[in-house]
C-alpha positions as CSV (number, residue, x, y, z in Angstrom):
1,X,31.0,-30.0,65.9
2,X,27.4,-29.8,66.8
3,X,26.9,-26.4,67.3
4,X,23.6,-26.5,68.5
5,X,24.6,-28.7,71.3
6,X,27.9,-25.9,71.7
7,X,26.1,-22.7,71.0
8,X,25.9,-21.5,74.9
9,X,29.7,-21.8,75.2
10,X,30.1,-20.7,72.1
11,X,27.8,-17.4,72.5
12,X,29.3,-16.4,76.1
13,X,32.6,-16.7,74.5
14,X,31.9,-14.8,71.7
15,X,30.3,-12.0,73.8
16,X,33.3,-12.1,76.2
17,X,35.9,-11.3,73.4
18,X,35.9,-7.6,73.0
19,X,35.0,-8.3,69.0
20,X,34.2,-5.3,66.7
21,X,31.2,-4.6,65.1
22,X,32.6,-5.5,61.7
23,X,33.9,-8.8,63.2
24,X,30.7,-9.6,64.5
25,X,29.6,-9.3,61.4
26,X,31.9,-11.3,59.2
27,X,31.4,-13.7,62.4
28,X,27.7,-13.7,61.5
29,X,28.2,-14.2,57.9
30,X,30.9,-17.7,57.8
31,X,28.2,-19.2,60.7
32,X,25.4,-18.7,57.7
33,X,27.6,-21.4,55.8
34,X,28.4,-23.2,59.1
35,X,27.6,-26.8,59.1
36,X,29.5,-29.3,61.4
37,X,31.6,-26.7,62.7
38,X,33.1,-26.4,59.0
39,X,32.6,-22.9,56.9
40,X,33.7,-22.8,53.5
41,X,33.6,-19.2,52.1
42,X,35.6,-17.2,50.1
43,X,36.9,-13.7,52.1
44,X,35.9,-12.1,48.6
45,X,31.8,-13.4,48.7
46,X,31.8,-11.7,52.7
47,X,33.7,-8.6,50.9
48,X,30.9,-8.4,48.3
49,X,27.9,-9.4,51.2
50,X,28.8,-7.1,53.8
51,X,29.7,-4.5,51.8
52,X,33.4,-4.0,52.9
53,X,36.7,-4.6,52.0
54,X,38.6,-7.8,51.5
55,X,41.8,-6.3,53.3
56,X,38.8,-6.0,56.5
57,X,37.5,-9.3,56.3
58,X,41.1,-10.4,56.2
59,X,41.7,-8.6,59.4
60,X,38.5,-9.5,60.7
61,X,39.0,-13.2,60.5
62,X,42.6,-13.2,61.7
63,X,41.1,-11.6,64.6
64,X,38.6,-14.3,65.3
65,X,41.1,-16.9,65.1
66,X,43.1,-14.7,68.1
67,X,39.9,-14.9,69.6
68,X,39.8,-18.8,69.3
69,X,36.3,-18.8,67.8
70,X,37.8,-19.9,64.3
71,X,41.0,-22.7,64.7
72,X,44.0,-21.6,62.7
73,X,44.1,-24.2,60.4
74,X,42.3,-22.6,57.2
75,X,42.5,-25.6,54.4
76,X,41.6,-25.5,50.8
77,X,38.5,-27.4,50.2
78,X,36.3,-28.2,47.0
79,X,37.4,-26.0,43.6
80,X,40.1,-24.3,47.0
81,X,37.3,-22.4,48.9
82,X,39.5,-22.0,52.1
83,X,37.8,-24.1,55.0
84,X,37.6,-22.1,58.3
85,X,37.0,-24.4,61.6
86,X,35.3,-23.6,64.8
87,X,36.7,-24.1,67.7
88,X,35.7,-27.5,69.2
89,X,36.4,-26.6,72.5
90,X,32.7,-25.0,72.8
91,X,31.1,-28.2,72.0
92,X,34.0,-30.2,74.4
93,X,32.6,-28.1,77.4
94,X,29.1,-28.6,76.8
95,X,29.8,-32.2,76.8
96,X,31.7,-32.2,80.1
97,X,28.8,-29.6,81.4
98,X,26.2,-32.1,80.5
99,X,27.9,-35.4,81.5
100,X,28.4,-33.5,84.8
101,X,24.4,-32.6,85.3
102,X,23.9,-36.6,84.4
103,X,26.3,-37.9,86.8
104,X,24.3,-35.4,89.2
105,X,21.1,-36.7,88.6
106,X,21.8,-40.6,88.3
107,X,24.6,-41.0,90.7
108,X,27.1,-42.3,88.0
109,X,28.8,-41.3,84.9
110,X,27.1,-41.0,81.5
111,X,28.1,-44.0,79.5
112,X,26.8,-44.1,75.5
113,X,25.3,-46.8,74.9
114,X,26.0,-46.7,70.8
């Protein structure tokens, strides 16, 4: 996912989810690893960061997941640090946004050339 290209989505929807304080702030610690859309962090490491407990970041991600910011698939990656996922959908409506303005402006639909 480029987030970057998804961040408006991804910000209004974050704003709109009645998140915590304390989920904010685990949210703010995976994107710090974010790349791709792909996080790989150990719940312990945001434990130890934040200062909280693990049983709370536990919480606090499960909630982000209900809040479809994070997908529910968490996989094992390299030496099994579990891999969380944004949600593509953010990046999936920025597209549409932006092929919509395009189609505005030129008359036609946006058609990559690559």
């Amino acid at each position: 996912m480029d987030f970057m290209i998804a961040k408006k989505h991804f910000f209004r929807h974050v704003a709109t989810s009645n998140l915590t304080g304390e989920q904010l702030r685990v949210l703010m610690c995976l994107l710090s690893r974010e790349a791709d859309g792909v996080i790989g962090m150990w719940q312990k490491e945001i434990a130890e960061m934040l200062g909280i407990a693990e049983p709370n970041v536990s919480r606090s991600i499960k909630a982000l997941m209900q809040a479809d910011i994070l997908l529910d698939k968490v996989t094992p990656g390299n030496k099994d640090i579990p891999i969380f996922k944004l949600n593509p959908v953010f990046e999936k409506k920025q597209i549409e946004e932006t092929n919509a303005q395009y189609e505005k402006v030129h008359g036609q639909p946006f058609k990559p050339t690559w």
